[in-house]
C-alpha positions as CSV (number, residue, x, y, z in Angstrom):
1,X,-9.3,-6.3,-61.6
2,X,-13.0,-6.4,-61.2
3,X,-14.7,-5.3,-58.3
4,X,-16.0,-9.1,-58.1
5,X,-12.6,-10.4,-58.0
6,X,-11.6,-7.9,-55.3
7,X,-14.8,-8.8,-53.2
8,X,-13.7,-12.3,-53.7
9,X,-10.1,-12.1,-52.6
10,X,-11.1,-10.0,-49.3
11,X,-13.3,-12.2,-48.4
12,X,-10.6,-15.6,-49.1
13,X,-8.4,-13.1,-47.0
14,X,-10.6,-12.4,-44.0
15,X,-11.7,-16.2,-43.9
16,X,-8.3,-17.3,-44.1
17,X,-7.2,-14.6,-41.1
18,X,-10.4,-16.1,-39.2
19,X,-9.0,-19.7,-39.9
20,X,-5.9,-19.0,-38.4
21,X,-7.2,-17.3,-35.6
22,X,-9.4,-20.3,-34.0
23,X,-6.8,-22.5,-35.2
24,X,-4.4,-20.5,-32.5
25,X,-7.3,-20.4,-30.1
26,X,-7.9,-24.3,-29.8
27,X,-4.4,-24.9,-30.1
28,X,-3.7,-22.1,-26.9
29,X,-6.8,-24.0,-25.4
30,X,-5.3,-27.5,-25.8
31,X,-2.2,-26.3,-24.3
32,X,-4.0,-25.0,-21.3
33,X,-5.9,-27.7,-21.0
34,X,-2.9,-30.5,-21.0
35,X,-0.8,-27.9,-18.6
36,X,-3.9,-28.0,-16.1
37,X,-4.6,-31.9,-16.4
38,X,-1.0,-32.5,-15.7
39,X,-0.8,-30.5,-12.4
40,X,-4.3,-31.5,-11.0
41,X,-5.5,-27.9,-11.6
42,X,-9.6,-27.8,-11.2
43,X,-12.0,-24.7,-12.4
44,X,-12.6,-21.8,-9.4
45,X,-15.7,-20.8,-8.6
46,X,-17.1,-18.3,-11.4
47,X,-19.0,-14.9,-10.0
48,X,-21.8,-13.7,-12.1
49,X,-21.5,-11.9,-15.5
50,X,-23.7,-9.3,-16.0
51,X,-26.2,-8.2,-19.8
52,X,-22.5,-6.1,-20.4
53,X,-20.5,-8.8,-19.9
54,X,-18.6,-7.1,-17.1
55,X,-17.5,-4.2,-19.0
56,X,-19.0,-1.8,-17.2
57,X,-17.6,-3.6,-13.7
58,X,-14.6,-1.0,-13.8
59,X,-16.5,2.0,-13.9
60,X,-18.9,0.8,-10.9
61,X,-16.0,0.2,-9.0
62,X,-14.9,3.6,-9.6
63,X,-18.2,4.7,-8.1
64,X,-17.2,2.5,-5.3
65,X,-14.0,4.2,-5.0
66,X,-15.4,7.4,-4.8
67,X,-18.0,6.1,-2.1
68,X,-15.1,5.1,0.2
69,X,-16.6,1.5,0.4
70,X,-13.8,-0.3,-2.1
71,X,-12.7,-2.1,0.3
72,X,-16.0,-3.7,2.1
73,X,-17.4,-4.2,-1.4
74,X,-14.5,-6.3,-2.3
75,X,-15.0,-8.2,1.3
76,X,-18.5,-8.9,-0.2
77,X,-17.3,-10.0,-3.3
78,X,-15.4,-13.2,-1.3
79,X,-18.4,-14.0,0.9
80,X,-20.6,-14.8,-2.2
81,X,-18.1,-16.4,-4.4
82,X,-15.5,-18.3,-2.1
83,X,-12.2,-17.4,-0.8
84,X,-11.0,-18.1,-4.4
85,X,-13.1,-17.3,-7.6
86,X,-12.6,-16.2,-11.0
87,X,-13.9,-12.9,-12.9
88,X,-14.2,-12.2,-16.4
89,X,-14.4,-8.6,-18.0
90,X,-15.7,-9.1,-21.7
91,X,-14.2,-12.7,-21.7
92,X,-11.0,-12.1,-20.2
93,X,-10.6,-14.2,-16.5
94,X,-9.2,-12.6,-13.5
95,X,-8.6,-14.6,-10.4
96,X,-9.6,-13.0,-6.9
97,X,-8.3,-14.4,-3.8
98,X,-8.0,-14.0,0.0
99,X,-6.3,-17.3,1.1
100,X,-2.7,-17.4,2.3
101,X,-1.3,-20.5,0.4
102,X,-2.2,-18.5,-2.8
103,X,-0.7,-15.2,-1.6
104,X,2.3,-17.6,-0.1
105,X,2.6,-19.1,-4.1
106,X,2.3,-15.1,-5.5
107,X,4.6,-13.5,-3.7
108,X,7.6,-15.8,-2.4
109,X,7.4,-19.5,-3.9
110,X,6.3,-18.9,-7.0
111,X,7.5,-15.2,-7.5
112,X,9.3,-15.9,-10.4
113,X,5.8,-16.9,-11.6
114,X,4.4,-13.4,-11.7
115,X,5.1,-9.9,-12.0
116,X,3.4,-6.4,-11.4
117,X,2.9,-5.8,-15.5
118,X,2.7,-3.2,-18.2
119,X,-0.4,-1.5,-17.0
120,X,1.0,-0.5,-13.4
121,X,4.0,1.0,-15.3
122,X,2.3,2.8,-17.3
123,X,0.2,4.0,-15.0
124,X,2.1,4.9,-11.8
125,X,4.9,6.0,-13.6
126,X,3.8,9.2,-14.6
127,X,4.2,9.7,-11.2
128,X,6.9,7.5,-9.3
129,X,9.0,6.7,-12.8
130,X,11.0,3.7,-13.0
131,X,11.2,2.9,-9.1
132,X,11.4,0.0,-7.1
133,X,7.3,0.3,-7.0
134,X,6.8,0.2,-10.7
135,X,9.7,-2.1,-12.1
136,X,10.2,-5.8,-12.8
137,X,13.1,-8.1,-13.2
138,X,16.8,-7.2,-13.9
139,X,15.3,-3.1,-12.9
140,X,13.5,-4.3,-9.7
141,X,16.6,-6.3,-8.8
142,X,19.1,-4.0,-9.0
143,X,16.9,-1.0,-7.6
144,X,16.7,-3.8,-4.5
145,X,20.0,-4.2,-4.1
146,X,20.7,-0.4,-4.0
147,X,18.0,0.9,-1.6
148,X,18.4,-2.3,1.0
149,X,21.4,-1.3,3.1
150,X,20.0,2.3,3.2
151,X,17.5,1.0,5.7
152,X,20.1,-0.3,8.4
153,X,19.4,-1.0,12.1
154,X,21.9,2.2,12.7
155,X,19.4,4.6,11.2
156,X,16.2,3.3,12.9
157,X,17.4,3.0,15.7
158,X,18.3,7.3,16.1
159,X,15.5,8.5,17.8
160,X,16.6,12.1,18.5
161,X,15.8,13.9,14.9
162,X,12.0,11.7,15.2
163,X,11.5,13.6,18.6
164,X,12.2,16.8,17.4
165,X,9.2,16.2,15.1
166,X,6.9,14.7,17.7
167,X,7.7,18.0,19.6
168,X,6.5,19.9,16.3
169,X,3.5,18.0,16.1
170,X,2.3,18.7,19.9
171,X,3.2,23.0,19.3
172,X,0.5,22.2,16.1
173,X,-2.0,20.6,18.5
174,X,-1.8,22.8,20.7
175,X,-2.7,25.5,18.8
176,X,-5.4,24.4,17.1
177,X,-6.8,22.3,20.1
178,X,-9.3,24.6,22.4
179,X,-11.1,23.0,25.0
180,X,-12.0,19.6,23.3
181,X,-12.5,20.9,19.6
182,X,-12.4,18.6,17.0
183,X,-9.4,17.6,15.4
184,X,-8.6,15.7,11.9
185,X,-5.4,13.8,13.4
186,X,-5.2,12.5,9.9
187,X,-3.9,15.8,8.2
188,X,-1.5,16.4,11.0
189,X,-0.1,13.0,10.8
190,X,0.7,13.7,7.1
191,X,2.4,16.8,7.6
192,X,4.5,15.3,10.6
193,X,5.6,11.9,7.9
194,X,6.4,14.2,5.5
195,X,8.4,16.5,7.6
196,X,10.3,13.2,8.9
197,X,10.5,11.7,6.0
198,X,12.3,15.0,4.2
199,X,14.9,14.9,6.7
200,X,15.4,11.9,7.0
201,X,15.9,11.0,2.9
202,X,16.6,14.6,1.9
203,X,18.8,16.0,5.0
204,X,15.8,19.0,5.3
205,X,12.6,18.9,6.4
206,X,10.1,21.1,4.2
207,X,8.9,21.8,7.5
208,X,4.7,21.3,6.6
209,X,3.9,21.8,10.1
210,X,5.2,24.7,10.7
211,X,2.9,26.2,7.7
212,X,0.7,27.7,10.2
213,X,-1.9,25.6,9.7
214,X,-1.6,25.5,6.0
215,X,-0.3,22.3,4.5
216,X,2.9,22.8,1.8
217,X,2.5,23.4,-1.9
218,X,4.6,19.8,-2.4
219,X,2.5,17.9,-0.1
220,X,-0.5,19.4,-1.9
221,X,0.8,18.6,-5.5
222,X,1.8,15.2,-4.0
223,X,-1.3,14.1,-3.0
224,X,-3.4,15.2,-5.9
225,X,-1.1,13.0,-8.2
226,X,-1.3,10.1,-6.1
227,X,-5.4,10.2,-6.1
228,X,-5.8,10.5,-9.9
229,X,-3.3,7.0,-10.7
230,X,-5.4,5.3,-7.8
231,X,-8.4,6.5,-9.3
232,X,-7.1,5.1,-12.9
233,X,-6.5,1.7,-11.3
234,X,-10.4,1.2,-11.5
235,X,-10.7,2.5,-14.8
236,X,-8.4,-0.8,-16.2
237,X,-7.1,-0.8,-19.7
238,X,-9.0,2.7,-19.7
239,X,-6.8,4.8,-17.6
240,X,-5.1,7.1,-19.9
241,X,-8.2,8.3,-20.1
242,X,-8.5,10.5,-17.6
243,X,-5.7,13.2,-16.9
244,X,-6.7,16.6,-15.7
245,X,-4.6,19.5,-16.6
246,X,-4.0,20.1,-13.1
247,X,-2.5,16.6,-12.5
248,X,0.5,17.3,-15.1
249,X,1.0,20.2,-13.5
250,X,1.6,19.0,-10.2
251,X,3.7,15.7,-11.2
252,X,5.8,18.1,-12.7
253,X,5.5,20.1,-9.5
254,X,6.5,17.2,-7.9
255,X,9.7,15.8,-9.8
256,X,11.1,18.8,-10.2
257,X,11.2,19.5,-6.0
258,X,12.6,15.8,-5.7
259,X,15.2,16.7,-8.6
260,X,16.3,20.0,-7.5
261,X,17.4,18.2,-3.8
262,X,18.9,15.3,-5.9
263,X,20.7,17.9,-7.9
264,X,22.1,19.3,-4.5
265,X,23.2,16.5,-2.8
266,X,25.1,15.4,-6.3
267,X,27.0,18.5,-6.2
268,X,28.0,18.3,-2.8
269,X,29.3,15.1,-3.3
270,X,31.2,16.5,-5.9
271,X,32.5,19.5,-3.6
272,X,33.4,17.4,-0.8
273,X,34.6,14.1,-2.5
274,X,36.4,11.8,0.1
275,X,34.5,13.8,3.3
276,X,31.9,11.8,5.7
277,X,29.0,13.6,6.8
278,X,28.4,13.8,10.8
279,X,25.0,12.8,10.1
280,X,23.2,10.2,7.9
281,X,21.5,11.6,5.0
282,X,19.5,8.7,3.1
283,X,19.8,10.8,-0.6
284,X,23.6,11.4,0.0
285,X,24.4,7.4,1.1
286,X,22.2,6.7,-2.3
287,X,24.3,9.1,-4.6
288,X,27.3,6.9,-3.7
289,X,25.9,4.1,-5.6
290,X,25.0,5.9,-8.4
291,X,25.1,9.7,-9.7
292,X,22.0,9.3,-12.4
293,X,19.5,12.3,-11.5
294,X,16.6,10.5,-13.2
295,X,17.5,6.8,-11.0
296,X,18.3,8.6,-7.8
297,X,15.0,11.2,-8.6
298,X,12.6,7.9,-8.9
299,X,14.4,5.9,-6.4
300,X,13.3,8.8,-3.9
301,X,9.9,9.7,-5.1
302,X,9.3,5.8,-4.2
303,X,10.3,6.3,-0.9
304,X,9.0,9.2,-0.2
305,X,5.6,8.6,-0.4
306,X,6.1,4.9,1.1
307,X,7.4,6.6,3.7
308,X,5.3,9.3,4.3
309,X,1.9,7.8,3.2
310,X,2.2,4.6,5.1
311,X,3.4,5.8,8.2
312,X,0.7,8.6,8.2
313,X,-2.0,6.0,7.6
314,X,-0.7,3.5,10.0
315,X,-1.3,6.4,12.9
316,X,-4.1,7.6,12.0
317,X,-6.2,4.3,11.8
318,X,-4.0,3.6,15.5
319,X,-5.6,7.0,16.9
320,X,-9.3,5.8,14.9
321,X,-9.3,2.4,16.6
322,X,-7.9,3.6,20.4
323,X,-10.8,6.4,19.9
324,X,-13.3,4.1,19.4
325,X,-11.9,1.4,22.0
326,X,-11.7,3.4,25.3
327,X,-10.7,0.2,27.4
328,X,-7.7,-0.2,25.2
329,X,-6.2,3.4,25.6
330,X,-6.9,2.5,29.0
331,X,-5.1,-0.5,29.6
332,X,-2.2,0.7,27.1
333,X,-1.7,4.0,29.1
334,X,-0.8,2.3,31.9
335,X,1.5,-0.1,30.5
336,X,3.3,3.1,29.0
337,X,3.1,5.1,32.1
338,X,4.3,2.2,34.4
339,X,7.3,1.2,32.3
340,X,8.2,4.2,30.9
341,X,6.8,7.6,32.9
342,X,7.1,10.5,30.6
343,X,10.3,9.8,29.7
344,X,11.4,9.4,25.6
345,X,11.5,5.8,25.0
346,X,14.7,3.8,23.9
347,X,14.3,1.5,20.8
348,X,14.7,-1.4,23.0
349,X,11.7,-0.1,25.2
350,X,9.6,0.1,22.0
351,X,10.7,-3.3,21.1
352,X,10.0,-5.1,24.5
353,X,6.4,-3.0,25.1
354,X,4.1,-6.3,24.7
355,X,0.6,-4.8,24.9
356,X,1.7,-1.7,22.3
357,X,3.0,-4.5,20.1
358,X,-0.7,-6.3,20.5
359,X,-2.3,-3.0,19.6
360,X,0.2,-2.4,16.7
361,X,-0.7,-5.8,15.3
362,X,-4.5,-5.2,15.4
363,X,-4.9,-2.5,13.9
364,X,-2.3,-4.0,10.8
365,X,-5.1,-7.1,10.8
366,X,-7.9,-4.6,10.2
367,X,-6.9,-1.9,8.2
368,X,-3.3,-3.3,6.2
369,X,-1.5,-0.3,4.8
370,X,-2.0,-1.7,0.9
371,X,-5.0,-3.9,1.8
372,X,-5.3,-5.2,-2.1
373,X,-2.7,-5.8,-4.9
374,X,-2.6,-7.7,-7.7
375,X,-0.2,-9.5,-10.3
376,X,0.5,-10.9,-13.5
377,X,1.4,-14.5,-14.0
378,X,3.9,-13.9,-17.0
379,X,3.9,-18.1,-17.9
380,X,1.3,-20.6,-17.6
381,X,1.7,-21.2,-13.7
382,X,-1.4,-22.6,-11.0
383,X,-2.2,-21.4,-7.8
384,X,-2.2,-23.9,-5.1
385,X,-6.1,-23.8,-3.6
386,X,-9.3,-22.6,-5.1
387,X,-9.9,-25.3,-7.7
388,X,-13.3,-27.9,-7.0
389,X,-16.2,-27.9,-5.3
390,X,-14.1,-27.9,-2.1
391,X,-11.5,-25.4,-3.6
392,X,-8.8,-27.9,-2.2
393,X,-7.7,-28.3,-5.4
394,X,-4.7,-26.1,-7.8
395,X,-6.3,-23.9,-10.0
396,X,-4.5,-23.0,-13.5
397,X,-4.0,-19.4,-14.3
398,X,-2.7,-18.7,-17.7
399,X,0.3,-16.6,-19.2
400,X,-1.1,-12.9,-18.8
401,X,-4.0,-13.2,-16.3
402,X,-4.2,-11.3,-13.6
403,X,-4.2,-12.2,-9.7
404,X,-5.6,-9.7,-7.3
405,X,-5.4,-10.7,-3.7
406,X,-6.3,-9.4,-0.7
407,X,-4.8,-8.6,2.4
408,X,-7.6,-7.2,4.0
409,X,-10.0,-10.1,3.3
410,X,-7.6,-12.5,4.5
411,X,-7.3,-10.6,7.7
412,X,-11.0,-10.7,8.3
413,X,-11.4,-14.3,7.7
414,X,-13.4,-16.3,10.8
415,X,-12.0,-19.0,10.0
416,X,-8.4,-18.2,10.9
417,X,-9.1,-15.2,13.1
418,X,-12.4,-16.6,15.4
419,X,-15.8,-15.5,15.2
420,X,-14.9,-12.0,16.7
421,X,-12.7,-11.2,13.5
422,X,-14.1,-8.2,12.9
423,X,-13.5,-6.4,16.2
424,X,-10.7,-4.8,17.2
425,X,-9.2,-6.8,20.1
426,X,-5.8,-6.9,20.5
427,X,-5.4,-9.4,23.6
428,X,-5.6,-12.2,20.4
429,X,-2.4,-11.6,20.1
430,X,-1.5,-12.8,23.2
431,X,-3.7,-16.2,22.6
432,X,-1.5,-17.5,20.0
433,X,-1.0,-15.5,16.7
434,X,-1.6,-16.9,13.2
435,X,1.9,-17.8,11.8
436,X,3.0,-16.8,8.7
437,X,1.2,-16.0,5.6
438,X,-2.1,-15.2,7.4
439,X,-1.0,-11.9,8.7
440,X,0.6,-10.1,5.8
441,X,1.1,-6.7,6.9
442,X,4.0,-5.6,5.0
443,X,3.8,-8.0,2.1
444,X,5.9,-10.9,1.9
445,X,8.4,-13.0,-0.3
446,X,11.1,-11.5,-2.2
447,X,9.3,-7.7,-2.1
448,X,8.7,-7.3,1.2
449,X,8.7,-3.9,2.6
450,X,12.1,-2.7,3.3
451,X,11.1,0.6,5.5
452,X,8.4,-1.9,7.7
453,X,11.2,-1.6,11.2
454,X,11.4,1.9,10.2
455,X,7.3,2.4,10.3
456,X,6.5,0.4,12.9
457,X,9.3,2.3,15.0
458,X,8.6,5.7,13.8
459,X,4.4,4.7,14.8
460,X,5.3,3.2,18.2
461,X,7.5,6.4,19.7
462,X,4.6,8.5,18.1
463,X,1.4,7.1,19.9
464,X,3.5,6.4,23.0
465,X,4.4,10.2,23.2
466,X,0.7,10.9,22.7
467,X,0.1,8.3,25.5
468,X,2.1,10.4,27.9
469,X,1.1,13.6,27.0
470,X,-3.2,12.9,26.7
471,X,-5.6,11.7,29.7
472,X,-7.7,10.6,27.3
473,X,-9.2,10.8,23.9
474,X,-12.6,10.6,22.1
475,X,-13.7,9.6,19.0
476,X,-15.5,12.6,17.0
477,X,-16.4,11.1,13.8
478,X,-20.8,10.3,13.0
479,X,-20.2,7.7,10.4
480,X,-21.8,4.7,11.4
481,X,-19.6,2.7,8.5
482,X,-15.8,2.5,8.2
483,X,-14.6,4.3,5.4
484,X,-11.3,4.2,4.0
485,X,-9.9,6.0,1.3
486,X,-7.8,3.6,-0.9
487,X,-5.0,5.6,-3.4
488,X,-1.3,3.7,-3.2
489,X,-2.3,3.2,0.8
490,X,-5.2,2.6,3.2
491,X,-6.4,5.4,5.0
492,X,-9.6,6.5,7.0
493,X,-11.9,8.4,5.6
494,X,-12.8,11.3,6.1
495,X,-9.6,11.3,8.5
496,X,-9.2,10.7,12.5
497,X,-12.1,12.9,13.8
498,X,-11.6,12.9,17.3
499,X,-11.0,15.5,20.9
500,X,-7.9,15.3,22.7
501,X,-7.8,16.1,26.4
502,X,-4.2,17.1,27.7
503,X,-3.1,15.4,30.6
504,X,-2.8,17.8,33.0
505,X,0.7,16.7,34.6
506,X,2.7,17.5,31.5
């Protein structure tokens, strides 16, 4: 064969591969176009694409990331381009959107629609495995149906092991606090959700706050992980990219400390087969539904740092706002002090505290524990609003693109929240909440969060026993901005700076 006749049949090869390509193209496009038509769909608005054609939008956002500004920026990002808009990164369309009917369609109505995708496997899994976080379909399911009854009302309800840490917490604060120093509540807050949250799932605390100051090996390897796959989210299809010796180290770290309490609590159920233990031990109920180290090793990583995590940011953006908001602290000491004294509260006194409740709810408008998520529509599916001029109309998203929406966004909106929607004022909860979908503090639809009673209880008998144990306390932190620092949750950055003054009756 000539070298001609080669050339020849390469390029009849490559033409014909090019054929069939835009033949699959415009038939994928007539497809679309027929599927949108016949639902009403309309284009989104379209933000900007830049001389790279966006591809250098995830490594800005990285930037961004690293600024402690993600979550503004992305607040901006809505205000120029609608409530609804689509993206593109080198040609390929992402939608972005902050309005409740859409999140509504994501999460509950259309659930079916959309899932979290290959990439947030991949990704978070080095770290959390094949947990109830990470998985889809038949896995999600079934790791649903195994980790619900774990959180009953029984187990919230017990309030004597959560004072015992609130009790360690204060002997921490007291050390360290002399004569209105500052103090970074955040990094105490972590240590307390982590001890809770060890004895609660584990049956032992790894007792952080009694380090002497010092924060625990785990907790260290724990939270290193969790910043480099939050970091990887902005780097896309790029993540695997970046993966520091260090960070294998302490996933490793990290499983194996999870493993070695699994291993434990599957050998005493071996030991003492047919015996009930006196007190509830999340990791031992869990082993009766299934004795798989790696299942029940995942299963727990998940919940442990939902547990800890959340919780931990949920106080300290409490302790940020009431620092920041004197009157508040004001007005919710008393209500604490009238109906309670210094007394440990009941869970039905937690429940029926109305103005802590307000308080509670605020600060879950401003600063949601995942403020952003996204998923990925795994048919040809619409969103309900967005399409148009008007963005009234259904907008078609196709089989593989992605939906990010935001939580925070939609919290911030002046059009469902007033004018004042960016201050932190929680007497609008007693002026008629938003129903439904508007606040989404805990997700919504099918995978809602199954620890949210357990938070907002754990969060409630926390800042009420700091209520009755400090006059008063004052925000310490010079950044004009509000910073957050966004890995699998929301937290403020750098921390809660603030002084704490003891009130002198305890």
């Amino acid at each position: 064969m000539g070298m001609s006749t080669l050339i020849v049949q390469i390029s009849a090869g490559l033409g014909l591969y090019i054929i069939c390509l835009t033949f699959l193209a415009l038939r994928r496009r007539f497809k679309n176009a027929r599927f949108s038509r016949e639902h009403g769909c309309l284009p989104p608005s379209q933000a900007p694409t830049d001389w790279t054609f966006n591809i250098s939008r995830p490594f800005i956002l990285s930037k961004v990331r690293k600024a402690h500004k993600f979550m503004p920026t992305q607040q901006e990002s809505f205000h120029r381009n609608g409530n609804t808009f689509a993206f593109s990164i080198a040609g390929k369309r992402l939608i972005m959107t902050c309005e409740p009917e859409n999140m509504k369609a994501i999460l509950a109505t259309q659930f079916k629609d959309f899932e979290l995708g290959k990439l947030r496997h991949d990704n978070w899994g080095e770290v959390l495995g094949d947990g109830i976080f990470t998985v889809d379909g038949h896995q999600w399911e079934h790791s649903r149906a195994m980790l619900k009854p774990q959180f009953n009302k029984n187990q919230i309800t017990d309030l004597e092991d959560l004072e015992t840490h609130v009790q360690n917490l204060f002997s921490r604060l007291s050390l360290a606090e002399n004569g209105g120093s500052v103090l970074n509540l955040h990094e105490y807050f972590l240590n307390f959700t982590l001890d809770f949250s060890t004895a609660f799932l584990f049956g032992k605390s790894v007792g952080s706050q009694l380090c002497q100051g010092q924060t625990s090996k785990f907790a260290q390897d724990l939270d290193y992980a969790q910043k480099v796959i939050s970091f990887r989210v902005s780097l896309e299809n790029f993540w695997w990219l970046y993966r520091p010796k260090k960070f294998t180290k302490a996933v490793a770290d990290v499983q194996a400390f999870i493993g070695e309490s699994v291993q434990q609590a599957l050998d005493k159920q071996k030991s003492e087969k047919g015996k009930t233990s006196e007190k509830y031990v999340f990791l031992e109920a869990l082993a009766r539904e299934t004795q798989d180290p790696v299942v029940l090793r995942d299963q727990m990583m998940n919940i442990l740092v939902a547990g800890r995590d959340t919780t931990a940011g949920f106080l300290s953006w409490i302790v940020y706002s009431l620092a920041r908001n004197p009157r508040v602290w004001d007005i919710l000491r008393r209500e604490i002090l009238t109906d309670f004294g210094r007394d440990t509260p009941t869970y039905q006194q937690l429940k029926d505290a109305k103005y802590l409740k307000w308080v509670l709810n605020e600060v879950l408008r401003l600063y949601p524990l995942v403020p952003t998520n996204f998923r990925y529509a795994n048919k040809n599916t619409t969103l309900p609003l967005g399409g148009g001029p008007d963005g009234l109309s259904p907008i078609f998203v196709e089989k593989g693109e992605r939906c990010v929406y935001s939580v925070y966004s939609a919290h911030r909106r002046k059009d469902i929240y007033g004018e004042d929607a960016d201050i932190f004022r929680p007497e609008r909860w007693g002026e008629g909440k938003p129903r439904g979908w508007e606040f989404l503090p805990f997700n919504g639809g099918p995978r809602i969060c199954l620890g949210q009673q357990l938070a907002l209880t754990v969060a409630s008998y926390v800042i009420v026993r700091m209520v009755q144990n400090f006059e008063r306390i004052e925000n310490a932190d010079t950044n004009k901005e509000e910073l957050g620092d966004l890995t699998l949750t929301f937290m403020p950055y750098p921390g809660t700076l603030v002084r704490l003054f003891k009130d002198p009756e305890t």
